[in-house]
C-alpha positions as CSV (number, residue, x, y, z in Angstrom):
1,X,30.2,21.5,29.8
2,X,30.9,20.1,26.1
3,X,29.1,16.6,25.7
4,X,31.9,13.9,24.7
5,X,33.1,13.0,21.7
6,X,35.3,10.0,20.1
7,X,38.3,10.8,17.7
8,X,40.4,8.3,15.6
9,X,43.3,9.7,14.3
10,X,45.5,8.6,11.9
11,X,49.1,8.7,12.9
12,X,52.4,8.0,11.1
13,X,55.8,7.1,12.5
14,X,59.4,5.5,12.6
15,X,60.0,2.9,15.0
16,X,63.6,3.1,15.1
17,X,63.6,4.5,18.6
18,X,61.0,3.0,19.9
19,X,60.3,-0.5,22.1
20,X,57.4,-1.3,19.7
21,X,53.5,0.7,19.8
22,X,52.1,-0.8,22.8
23,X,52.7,0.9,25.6
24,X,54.8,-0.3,28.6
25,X,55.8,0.3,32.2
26,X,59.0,2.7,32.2
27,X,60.0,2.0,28.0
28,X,59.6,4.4,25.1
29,X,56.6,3.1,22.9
30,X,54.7,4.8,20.6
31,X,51.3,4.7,22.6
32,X,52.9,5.7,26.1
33,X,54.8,9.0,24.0
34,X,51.0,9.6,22.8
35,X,49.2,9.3,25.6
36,X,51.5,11.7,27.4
37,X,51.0,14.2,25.3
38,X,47.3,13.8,24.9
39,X,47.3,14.7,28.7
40,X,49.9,17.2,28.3
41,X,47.1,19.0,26.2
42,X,44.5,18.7,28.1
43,X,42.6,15.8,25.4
44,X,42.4,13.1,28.0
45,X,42.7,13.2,32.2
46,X,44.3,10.0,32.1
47,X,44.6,6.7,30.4
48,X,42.2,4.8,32.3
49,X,39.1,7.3,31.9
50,X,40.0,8.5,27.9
51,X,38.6,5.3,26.2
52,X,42.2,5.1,24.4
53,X,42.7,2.2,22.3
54,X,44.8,1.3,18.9
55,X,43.5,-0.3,15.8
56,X,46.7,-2.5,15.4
57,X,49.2,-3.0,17.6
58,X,53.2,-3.2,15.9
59,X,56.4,-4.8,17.1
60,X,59.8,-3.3,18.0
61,X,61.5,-1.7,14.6
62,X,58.2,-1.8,12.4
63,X,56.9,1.5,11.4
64,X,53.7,3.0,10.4
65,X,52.2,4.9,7.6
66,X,48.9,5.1,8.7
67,X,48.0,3.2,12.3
68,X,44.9,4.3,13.7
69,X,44.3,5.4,17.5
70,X,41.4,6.7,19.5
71,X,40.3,8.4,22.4
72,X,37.1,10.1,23.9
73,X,37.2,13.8,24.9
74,X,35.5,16.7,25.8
75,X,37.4,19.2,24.3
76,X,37.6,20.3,19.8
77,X,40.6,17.9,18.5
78,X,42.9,20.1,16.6
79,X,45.9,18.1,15.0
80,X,48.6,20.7,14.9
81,X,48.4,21.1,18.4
82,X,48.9,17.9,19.1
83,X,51.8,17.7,16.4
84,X,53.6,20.7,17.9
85,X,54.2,18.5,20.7
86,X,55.4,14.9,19.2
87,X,58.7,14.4,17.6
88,X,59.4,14.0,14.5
89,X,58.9,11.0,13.7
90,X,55.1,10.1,15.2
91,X,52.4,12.4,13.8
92,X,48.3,12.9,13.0
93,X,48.1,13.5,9.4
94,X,43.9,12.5,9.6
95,X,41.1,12.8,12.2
96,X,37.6,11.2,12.1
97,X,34.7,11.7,14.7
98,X,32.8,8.8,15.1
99,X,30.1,7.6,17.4
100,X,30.8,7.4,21.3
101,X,31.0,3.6,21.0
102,X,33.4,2.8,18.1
103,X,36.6,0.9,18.3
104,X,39.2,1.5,16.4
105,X,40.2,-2.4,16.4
106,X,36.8,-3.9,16.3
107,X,35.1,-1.6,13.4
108,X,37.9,-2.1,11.2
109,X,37.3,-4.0,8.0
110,X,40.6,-4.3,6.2
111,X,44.5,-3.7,7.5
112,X,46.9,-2.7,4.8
113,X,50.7,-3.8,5.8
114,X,53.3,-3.4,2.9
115,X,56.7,-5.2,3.0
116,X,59.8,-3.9,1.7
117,X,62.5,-6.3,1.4
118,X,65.9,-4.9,2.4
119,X,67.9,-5.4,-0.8
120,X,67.7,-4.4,-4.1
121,X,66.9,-7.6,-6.2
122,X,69.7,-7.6,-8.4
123,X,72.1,-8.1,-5.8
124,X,69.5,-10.9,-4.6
125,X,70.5,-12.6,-7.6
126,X,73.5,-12.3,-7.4
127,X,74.2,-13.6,-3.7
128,X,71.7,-16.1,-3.7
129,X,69.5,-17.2,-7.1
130,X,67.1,-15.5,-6.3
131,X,63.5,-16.4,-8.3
132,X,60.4,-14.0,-7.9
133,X,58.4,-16.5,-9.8
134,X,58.4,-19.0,-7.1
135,X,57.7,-16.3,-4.7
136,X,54.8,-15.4,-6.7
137,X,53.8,-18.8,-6.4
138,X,54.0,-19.1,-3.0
139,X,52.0,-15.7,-2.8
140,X,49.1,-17.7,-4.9
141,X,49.6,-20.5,-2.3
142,X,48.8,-17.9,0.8
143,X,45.7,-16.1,-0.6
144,X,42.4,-17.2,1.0
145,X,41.4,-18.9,4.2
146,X,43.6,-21.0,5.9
147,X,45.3,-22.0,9.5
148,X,48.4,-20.1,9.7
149,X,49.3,-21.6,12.9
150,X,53.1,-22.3,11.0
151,X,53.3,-19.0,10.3
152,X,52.6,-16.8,13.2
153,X,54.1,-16.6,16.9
154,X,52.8,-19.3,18.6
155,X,49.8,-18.8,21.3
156,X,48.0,-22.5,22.2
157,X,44.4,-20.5,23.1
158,X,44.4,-18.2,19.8
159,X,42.1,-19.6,17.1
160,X,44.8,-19.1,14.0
161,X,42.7,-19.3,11.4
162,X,43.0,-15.8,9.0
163,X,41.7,-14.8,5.5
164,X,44.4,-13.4,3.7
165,X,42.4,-11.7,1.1
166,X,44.6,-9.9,-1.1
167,X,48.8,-10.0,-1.7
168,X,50.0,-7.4,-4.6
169,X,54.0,-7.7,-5.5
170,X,55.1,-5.4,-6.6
171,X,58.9,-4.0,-8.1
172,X,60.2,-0.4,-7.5
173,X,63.9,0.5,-7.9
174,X,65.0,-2.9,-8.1
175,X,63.3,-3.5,-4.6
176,X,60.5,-6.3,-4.4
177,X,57.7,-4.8,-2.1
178,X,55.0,-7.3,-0.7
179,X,51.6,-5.8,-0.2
180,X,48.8,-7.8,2.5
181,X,45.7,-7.1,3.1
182,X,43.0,-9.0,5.5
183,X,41.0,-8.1,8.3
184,X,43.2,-9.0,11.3
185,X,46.9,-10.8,11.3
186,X,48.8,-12.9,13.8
187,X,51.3,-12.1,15.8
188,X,54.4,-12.2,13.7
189,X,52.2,-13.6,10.7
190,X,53.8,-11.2,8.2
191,X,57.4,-11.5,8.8
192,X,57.3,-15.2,9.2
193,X,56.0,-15.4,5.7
194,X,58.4,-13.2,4.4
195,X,60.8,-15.7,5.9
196,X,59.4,-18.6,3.8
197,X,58.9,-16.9,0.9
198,X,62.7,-15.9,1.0
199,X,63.7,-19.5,1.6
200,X,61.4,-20.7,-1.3
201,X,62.9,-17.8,-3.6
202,X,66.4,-18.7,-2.9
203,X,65.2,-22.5,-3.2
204,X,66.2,-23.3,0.4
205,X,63.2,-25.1,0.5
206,X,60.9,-26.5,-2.2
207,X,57.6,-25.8,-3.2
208,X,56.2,-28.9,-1.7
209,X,58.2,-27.9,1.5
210,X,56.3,-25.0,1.6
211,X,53.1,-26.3,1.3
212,X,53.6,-28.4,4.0
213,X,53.7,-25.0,6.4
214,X,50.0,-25.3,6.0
215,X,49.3,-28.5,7.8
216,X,47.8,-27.3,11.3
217,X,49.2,-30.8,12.2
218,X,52.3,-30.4,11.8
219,X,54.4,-27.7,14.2
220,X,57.1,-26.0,12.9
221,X,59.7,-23.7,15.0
222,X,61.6,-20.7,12.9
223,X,62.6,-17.4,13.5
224,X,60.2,-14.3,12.1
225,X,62.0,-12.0,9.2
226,X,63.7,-9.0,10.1
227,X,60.9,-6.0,11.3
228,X,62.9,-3.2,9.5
229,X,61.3,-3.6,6.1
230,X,57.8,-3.9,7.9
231,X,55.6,-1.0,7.4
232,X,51.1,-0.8,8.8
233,X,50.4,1.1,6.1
234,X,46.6,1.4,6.4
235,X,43.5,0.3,8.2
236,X,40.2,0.6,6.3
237,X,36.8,1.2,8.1
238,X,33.4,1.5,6.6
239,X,32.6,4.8,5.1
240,X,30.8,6.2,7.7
241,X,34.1,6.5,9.5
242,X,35.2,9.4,7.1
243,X,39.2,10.7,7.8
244,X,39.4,14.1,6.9
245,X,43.1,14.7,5.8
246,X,44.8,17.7,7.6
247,X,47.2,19.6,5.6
248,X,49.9,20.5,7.6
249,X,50.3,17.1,9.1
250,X,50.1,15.6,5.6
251,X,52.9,17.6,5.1
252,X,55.0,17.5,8.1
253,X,54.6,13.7,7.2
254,X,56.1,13.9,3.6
255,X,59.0,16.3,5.1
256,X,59.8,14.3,7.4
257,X,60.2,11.1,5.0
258,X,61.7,13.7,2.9
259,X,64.7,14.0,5.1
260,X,64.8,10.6,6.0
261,X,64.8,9.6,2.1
262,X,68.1,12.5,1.7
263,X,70.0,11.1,4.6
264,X,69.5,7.7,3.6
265,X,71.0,8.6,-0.3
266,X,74.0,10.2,1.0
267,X,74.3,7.0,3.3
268,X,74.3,5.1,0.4
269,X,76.4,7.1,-1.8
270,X,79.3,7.0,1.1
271,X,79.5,3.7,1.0
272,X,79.4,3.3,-2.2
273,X,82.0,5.3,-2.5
274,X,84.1,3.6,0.0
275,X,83.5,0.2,-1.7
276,X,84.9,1.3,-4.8
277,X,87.9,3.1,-3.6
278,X,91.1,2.4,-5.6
279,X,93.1,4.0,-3.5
């Protein structure tokens, strides 16, 4: 019999029809769709015995460009086999085989989440004021060490404490995209400071409003930014864990966002044209 061996792969997918990645009792999640088929193919017996486990966990409507899962079997991973089975929208587009005792959630030195705001900034400026320097400021502000107990879902046993090593903005077709890097987050941690910056652009709150959020003394209660513009785009390991790309789900990946990308210009384009109709 074939000795066992760990895999992580790294997996793409929408969440728009999904009740987040964690799996649960009797809902469609990411994990439960993937562990399903994992057994369908003969990769795993069952959940309890395969060692599965995910790198980063991701809430109801937030997507993924490149979470990272893994399991221990006895049988050659091949990623189109398991892709012939998954919908659409959740595939492996990279495998590595690591030692029998890796985690995919402990060994991981960086996560990479990117955050693209849902409308273009022009019209941003036009509804509401909007200032991308005092966003950038309040990016400044966030970098480094700090308690974001203000800023994450709150959880009285959870030390909150986070270095948030890196933020990149960035501007693409008019769309502001936030880029965050550190080695773990809190629950919720990125879409409640997209919730602040966005007050602080629009100067619904001032600068010195803002820095009060950091005050582990102080409790504050607000609702978490929408999840839709939330994407995990990457988790970084040391390089002894070394992805190897696979081509075809590389591609079944760009096709897929291909489509998506299509769709979502004609969208646009009929409304547009409804908007403008003069008669």
């Amino acid at each position: 019999m074939k000795s066992a061996q760990r895999y992580f792969i790294k997996m793409y997918y929408l969440a728009d029809h999904y009740l987040g990645s964690q799996r649960q009792k009797e809902e469609n999640t990411i994990e439960g769709i993937l562990i399903k088929k994992l057994i369908d193919k003969s990769y795993i017996e069952n959940e309890s015995k395969s060692g599965f486990e995910a790198a980063s966990r991701t809430d109801r409507f937030v997507s993924a460009r490149g979470s990272v899962f893994s399991f221990i079997t006895q049988k050659s991973f091949y990623p189109e086999e398991l892709n012939s089975a998954l919908p659409n929208d959740i595939g492996v587009w990279a495998v590595a085989r690591v030692p029998i005792d890796y985690k995919p959630r402990r060994n991981a030195i960086c996560r990479h989440y990117k955050y693209i705001f849902e409308y273009p900034i022009s019209y941003l400026i036009k509804k509401s004021e909007f200032e991308i320097d005092l966003i950038k400021q309040g990016c400044n502000l966030l970098k480094g060490s700090h308690d974001f107990v203000n800023f994450a879902k709150k959880d009285k046993d959870k030390n909150t404490v986070r270095d948030l090593e890196y933020i990149k903005l960035s501007i693409i077709n008019d769309f502001l995209i936030l880029d965050f890097y550190s080695q773990s987050f809190l629950r919720q941690q990125i879409r409640k400071i997209i919730r602040k910056l966005v007050e602080l652009g629009t100067k619904k709150i001032t600068f010195d409003e803002f820095k009060t959020l950091f005050d582990p003394i102080k409790s504050f209660s607000y609702k978490p930014y929408s999840p839709n513009g939330l994407v995990l785009w990457d988790i970084i390991y040391p390089k002894e864990v070394n992805f190897f790309e696979n081509i075809k789900g590389k591609e079944r990946m760009c096709n897929f966002f291909e489509q998506k990308y299509y769709y979502s210009l004609f969208r646009t384009n009929f409304f547009n044209i409804l908007k403008d109709a003069k008669d």
